[in-house]
VEXRO-868340 format. One record per residue (C-alpha): z, x, y; residue in three letters; residue number from 1. Coordinates in steps of 0.2 Angstrom, whole numbers, plus 5000, padded with zeros to 4 digits. Layout:
N
{{Z X Y} ALA NUM}
...
END
This chain:
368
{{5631 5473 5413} UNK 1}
{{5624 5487 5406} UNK 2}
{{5616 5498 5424} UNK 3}
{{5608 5514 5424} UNK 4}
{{5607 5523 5443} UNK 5}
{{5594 5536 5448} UNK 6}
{{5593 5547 5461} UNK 7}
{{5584 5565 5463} UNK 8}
{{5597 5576 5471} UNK 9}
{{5615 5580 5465} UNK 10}
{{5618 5590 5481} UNK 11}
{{5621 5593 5496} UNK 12}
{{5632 5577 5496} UNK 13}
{{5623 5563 5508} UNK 14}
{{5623 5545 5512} UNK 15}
{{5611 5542 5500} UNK 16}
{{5623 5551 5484} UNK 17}
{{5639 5543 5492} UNK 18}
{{5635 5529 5491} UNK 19}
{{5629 5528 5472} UNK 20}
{{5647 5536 5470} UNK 21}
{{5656 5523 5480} UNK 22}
{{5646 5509 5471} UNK 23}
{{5645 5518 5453} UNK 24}
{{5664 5517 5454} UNK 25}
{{5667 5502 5459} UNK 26}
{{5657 5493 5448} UNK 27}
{{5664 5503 5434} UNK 28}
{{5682 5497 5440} UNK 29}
{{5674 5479 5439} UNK 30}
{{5670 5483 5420} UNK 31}
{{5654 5484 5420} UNK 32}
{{5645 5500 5408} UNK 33}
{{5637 5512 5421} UNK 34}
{{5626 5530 5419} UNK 35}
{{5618 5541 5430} UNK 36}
{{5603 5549 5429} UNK 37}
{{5598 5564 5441} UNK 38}
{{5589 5581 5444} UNK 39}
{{5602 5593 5442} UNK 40}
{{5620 5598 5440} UNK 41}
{{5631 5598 5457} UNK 42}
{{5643 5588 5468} UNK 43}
{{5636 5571 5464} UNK 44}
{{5637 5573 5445} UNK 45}
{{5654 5583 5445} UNK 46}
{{5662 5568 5455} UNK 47}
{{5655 5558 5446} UNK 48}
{{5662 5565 5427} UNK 49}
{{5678 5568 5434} UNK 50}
{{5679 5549 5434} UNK 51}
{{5670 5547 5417} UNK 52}
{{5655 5541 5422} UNK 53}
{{5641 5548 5411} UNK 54}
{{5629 5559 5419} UNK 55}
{{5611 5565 5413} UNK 56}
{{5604 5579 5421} UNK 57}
{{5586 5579 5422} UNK 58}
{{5578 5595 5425} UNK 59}
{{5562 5590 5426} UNK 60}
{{5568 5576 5442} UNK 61}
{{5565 5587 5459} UNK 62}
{{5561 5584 5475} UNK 63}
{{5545 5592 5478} UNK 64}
{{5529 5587 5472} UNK 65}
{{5521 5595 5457} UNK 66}
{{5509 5582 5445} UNK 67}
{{5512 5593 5431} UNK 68}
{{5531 5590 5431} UNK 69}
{{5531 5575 5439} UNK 70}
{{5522 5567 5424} UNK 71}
{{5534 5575 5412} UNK 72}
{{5547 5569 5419} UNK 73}
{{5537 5550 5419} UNK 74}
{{5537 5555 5401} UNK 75}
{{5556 5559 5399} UNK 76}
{{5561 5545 5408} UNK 77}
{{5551 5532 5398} UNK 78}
{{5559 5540 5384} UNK 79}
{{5578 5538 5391} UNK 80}
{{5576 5522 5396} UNK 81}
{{5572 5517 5379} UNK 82}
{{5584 5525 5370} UNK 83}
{{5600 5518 5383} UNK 84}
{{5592 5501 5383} UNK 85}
{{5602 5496 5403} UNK 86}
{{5601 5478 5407} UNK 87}
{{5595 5485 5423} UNK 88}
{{5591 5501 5433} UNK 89}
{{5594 5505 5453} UNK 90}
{{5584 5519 5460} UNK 91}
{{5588 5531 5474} UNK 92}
{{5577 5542 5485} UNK 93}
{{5559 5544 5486} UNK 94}
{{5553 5555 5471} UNK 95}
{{5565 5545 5461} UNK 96}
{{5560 5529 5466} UNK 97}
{{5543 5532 5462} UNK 98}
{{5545 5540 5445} UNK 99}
{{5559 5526 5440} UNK 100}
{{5551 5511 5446} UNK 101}
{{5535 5518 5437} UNK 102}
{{5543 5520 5419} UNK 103}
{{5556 5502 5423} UNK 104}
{{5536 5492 5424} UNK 105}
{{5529 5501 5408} UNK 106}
{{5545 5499 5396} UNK 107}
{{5548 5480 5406} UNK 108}
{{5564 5484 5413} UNK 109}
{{5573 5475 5427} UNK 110}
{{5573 5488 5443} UNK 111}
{{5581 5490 5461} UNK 112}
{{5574 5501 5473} UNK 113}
{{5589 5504 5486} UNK 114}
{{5580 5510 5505} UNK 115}
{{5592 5523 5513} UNK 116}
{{5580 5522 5528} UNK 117}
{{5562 5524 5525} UNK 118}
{{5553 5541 5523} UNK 119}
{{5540 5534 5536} UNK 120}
{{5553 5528 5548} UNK 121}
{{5551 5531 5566} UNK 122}
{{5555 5546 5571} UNK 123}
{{5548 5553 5552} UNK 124}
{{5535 5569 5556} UNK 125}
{{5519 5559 5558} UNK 126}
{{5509 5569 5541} UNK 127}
{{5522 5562 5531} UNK 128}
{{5524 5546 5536} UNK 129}
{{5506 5542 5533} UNK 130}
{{5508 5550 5516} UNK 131}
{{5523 5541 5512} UNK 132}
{{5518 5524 5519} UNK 133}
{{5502 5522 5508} UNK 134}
{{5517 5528 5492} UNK 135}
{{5528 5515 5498} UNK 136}
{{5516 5501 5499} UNK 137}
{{5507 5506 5481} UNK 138}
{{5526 5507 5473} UNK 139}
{{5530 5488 5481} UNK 140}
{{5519 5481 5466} UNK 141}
{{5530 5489 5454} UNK 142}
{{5547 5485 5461} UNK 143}
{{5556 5470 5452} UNK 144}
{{5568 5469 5469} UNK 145}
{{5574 5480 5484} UNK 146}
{{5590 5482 5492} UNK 147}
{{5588 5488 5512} UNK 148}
{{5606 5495 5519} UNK 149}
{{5601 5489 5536} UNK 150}
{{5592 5474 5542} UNK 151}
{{5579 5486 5551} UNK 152}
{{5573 5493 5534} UNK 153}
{{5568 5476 5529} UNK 154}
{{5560 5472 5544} UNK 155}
{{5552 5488 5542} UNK 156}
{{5547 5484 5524} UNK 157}
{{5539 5466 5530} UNK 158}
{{5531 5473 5545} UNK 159}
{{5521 5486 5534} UNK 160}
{{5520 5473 5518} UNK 161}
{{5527 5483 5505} UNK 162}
{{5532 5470 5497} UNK 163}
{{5536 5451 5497} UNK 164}
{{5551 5447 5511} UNK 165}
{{5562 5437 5497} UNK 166}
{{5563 5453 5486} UNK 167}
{{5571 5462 5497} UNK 168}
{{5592 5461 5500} UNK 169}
{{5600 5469 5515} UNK 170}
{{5616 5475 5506} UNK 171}
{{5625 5487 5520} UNK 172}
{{5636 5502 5514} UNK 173}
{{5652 5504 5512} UNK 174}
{{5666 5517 5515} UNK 175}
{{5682 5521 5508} UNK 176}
{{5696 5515 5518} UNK 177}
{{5702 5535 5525} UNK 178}
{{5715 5528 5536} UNK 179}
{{5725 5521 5522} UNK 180}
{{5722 5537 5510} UNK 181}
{{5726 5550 5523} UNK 182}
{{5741 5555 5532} UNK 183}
{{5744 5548 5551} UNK 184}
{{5734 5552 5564} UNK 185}
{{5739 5570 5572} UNK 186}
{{5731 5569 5592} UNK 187}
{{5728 5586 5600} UNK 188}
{{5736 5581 5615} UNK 189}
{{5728 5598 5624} UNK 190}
{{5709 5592 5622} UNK 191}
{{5700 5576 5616} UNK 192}
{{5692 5581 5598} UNK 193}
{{5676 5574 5597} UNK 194}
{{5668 5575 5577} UNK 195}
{{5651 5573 5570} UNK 196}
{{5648 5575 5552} UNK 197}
{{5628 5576 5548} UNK 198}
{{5618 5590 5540} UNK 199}
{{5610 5601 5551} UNK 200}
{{5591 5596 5551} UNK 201}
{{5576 5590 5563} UNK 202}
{{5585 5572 5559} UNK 203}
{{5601 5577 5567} UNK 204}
{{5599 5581 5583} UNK 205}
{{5610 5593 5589} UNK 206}
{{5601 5599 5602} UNK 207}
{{5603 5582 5614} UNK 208}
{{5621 5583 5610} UNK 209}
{{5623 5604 5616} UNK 210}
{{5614 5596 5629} UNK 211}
{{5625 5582 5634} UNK 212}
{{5641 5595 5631} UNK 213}
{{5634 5607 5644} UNK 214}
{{5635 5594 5660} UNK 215}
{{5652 5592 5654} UNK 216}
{{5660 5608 5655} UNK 217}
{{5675 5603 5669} UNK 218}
{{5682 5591 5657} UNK 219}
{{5696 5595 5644} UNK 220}
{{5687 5591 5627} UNK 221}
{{5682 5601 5610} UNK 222}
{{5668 5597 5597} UNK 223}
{{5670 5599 5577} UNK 224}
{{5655 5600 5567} UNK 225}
{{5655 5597 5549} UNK 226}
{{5640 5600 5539} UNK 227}
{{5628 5612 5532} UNK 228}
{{5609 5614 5532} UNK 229}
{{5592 5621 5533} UNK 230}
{{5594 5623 5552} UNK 231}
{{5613 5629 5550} UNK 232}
{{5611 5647 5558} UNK 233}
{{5599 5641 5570} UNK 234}
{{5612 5627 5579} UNK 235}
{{5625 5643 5579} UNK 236}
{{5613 5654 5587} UNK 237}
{{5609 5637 5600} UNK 238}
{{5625 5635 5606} UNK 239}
{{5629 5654 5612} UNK 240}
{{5612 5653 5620} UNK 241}
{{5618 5639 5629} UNK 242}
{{5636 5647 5633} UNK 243}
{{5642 5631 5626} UNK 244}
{{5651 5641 5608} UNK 245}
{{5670 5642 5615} UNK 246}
{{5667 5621 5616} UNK 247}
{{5660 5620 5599} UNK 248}
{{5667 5624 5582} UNK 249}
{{5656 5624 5566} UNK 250}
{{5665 5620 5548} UNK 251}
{{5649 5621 5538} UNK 252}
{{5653 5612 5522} UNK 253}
{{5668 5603 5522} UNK 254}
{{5678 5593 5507} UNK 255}
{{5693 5587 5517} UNK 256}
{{5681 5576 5530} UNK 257}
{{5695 5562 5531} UNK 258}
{{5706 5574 5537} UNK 259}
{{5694 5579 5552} UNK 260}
{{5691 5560 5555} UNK 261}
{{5709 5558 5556} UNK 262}
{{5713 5570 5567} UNK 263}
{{5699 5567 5579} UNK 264}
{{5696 5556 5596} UNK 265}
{{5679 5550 5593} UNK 266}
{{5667 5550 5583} UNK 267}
{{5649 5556 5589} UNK 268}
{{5630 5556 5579} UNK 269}
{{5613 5559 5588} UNK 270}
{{5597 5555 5576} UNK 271}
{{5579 5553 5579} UNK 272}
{{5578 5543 5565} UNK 273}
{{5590 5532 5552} UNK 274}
{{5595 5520 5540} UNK 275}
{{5614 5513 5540} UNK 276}
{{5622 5531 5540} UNK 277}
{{5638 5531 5530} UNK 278}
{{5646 5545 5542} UNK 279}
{{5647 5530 5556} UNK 280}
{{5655 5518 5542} UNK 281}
{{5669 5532 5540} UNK 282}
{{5672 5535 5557} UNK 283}
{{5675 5516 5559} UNK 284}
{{5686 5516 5544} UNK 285}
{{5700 5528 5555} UNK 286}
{{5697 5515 5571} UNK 287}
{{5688 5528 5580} UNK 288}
{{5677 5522 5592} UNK 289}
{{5657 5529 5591} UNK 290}
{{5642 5534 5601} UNK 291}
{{5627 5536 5592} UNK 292}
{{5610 5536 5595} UNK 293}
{{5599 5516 5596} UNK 294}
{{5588 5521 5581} UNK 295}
{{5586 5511 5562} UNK 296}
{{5601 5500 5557} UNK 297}
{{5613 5511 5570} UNK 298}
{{5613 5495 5582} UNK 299}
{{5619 5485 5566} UNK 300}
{{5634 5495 5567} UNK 301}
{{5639 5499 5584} UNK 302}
{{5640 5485 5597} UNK 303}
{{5638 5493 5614} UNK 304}
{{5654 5493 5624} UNK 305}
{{5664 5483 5608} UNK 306}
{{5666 5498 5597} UNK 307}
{{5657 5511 5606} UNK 308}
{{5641 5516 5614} UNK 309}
{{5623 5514 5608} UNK 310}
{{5611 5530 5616} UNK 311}
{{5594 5530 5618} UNK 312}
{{5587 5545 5604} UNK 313}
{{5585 5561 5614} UNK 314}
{{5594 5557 5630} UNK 315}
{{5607 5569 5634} UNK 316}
{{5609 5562 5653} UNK 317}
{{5616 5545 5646} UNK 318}
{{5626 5556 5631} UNK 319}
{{5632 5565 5645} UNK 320}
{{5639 5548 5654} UNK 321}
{{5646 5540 5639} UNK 322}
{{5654 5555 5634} UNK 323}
{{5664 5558 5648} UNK 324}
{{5670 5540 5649} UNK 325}
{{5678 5542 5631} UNK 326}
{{5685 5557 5634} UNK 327}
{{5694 5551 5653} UNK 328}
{{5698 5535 5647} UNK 329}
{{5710 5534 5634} UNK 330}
{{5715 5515 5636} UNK 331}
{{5694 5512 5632} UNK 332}
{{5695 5525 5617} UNK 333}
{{5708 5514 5610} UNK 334}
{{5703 5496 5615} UNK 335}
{{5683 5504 5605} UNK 336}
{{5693 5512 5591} UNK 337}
{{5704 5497 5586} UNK 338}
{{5687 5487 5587} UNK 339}
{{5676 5498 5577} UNK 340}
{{5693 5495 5564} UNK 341}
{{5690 5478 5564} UNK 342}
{{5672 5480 5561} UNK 343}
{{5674 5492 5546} UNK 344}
{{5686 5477 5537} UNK 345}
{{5675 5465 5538} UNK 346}
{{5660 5474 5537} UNK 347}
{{5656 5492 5530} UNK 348}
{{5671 5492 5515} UNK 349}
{{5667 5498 5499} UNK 350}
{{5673 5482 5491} UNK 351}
{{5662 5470 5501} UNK 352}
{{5647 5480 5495} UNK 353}
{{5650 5481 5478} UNK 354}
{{5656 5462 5475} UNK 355}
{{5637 5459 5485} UNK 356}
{{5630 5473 5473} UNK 357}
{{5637 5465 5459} UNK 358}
{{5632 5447 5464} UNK 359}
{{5614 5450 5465} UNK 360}
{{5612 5459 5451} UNK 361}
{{5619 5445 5440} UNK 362}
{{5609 5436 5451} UNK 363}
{{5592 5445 5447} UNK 364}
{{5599 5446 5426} UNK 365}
{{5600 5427 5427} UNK 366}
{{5584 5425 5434} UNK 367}
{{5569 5420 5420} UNK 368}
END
């Protein structure tokens, strides 16, 4: 198959660009001709070239709204898909969904919208939700098919009626597999290291989890956060307001994140709002064991009490609880990490997700 994948931003590196990455090179490994189209030079498009996957820059593809360069870049996209000819095109993100899906109906090509969690999820700032909603439901009548990465965005998708249930395909991300491609685990057998890896933005929710940490001070435990982000300096500022700092340590913007999932206890992510975060799919890749806040596909993931502990979004008290569970009881830590291992194998690898890629595209090509 001939495939072209879109998505706006090239950085910072999220869910959203991993997985392209993850699928782009698999499929590619499965023989199948793949370029990428997006808005600018970065992480994304270097990854991608040093594995030889063509990459068009776009300039005109940004995030925000402007109809001026909006509609150019309607214009330049016509004009690319024509001259690559793909068999079919996947979009990712909002703003490239829209324009791509817009220019797939005019030039009569096959397209995928893939939902990383919708922009009018619960949780979502309510002005945008409304805005993005009525988007969302317009753009349903040009979209040939969807792929949801968690059952909660198709539901989501049907309860709103964006467009018909049988168009869309729950296909949930995949990770590499870190605990083969890394070296051993190395414990820190003076404090239980506790990771989460998330940008710092009103999704994450750092707050509840500075919260949590601060009715845990008496027990023997560490926090590494890895990330960068609009609310970056803030969080710092945070946690020496809440005399929490010598407990917290902030990587900003990391390369090596296997190595930090390796060398950690457990793995930790409060949200208000998500779609199947790839971070959690990692963290189950090294068997570590997760808590994570009850919001989008999250529950799809983590079984409570199986492979860790589902939190309700915003609640430091129960954090607080099922943090200090993890980090007294090592036989549990183990007993939820070897099961979030097993989860990850036959669940969230990279090769089940691209063989049920791969299969429905065919499956949509075959199609009259």
């Amino acid at each position: 198959m001939k495939i072209i994948q879109v998505i706006t931003l090239s950085e910072p590196i999220g869910g959203a660009q991993m997985v392209l990455y993850n699928n782009t090179k698999a499929l590619v490994t499965k023989g199948h001709k793949v370029t990428v189209i997006v808005g600018q030079k970065g992480s994304l498009s270097d990854k991608l070239q040093a594995i030889k996957v063509p990459v068009i820059h776009l300039s005109s593809l940004q995030r925000e709204i402007n109809p001026f360069t909006d509609y150019k870049c309607y214009k330049e996209m016509k004009a690319l898909l024509q001259q690559e000819a793909p068999d079919i095109v996947i979009s990712h993100s909002s703003k490239a969904g829209i324009l791509c899906r817009l220019a797939c109906h005019t030039k009569k090509i096959r397209n995928i919208f893939t939902i990383h969690g919708w922009s009018f999820t619960p949780g979502v700032k309510s002005s945008r939700r409304k805005l993005y909603l009525a988007l969302e439901k317009l753009m349903g009548k040009f979209s040939d098919r969807m792929i949801a990465v968690s059952g909660f965005d198709k539901q989501l998708a049907i309860k709103h009626n964006i467009c018909n249930p049988e168009r869309i395909k729950v296909i949930y991300n995949g990770s590499p597999d870190y605990l083969e491609t890394t070296k051993p685990k190395k414990h820190n057998v003076k404090a239980i290291k506790l990771l989460m890896t998330a940008r710092f933005s009103f999704q994450k929710d750092h707050k509840t989890l500075f919260k949590a940490i601060q009715q845990l001070r008496d027990l023997n435990f560490e926090v590494d956060l890895v990330g960068n982000g609009d609310l970056f300096e803030e969080t710092k500022m945070l946690a020496k307001e809440m005399d929490i700092n010598h407990l917290v340590t902030f990587h900003g913007e990391r390369n090596d994140i296997p190595r930090f999932l390796n060398e950690a206890d457990a793995f930790v992510l409060t949200s208000r709002f998500e779609g199947l975060p790839l971070s959690i799919c990692e963290a189950m890749s090294v068997g570590l064991p997760v808590i994570a806040s009850n919001v989008g596909g999250i529950s799809e993931m983590v079984k409570d009490d199986y492979n860790g502990y589902l939190i309700p979004k915003e609640n430091e008290t129960v954090l607080a609880q099922k943090l200090a569970s993890i980090i007294k009881d090592k036989e549990k830590r183990q007993q939820l990490g070897a099961n979030a291992r097993a989860t990850y194998l036959s669940t969230f690898s990279i090769d089940r997700m691209a063989t049920t890629t791969e299969q429905y595209l065919q499956q949509i090509l075959n199609e009259k």
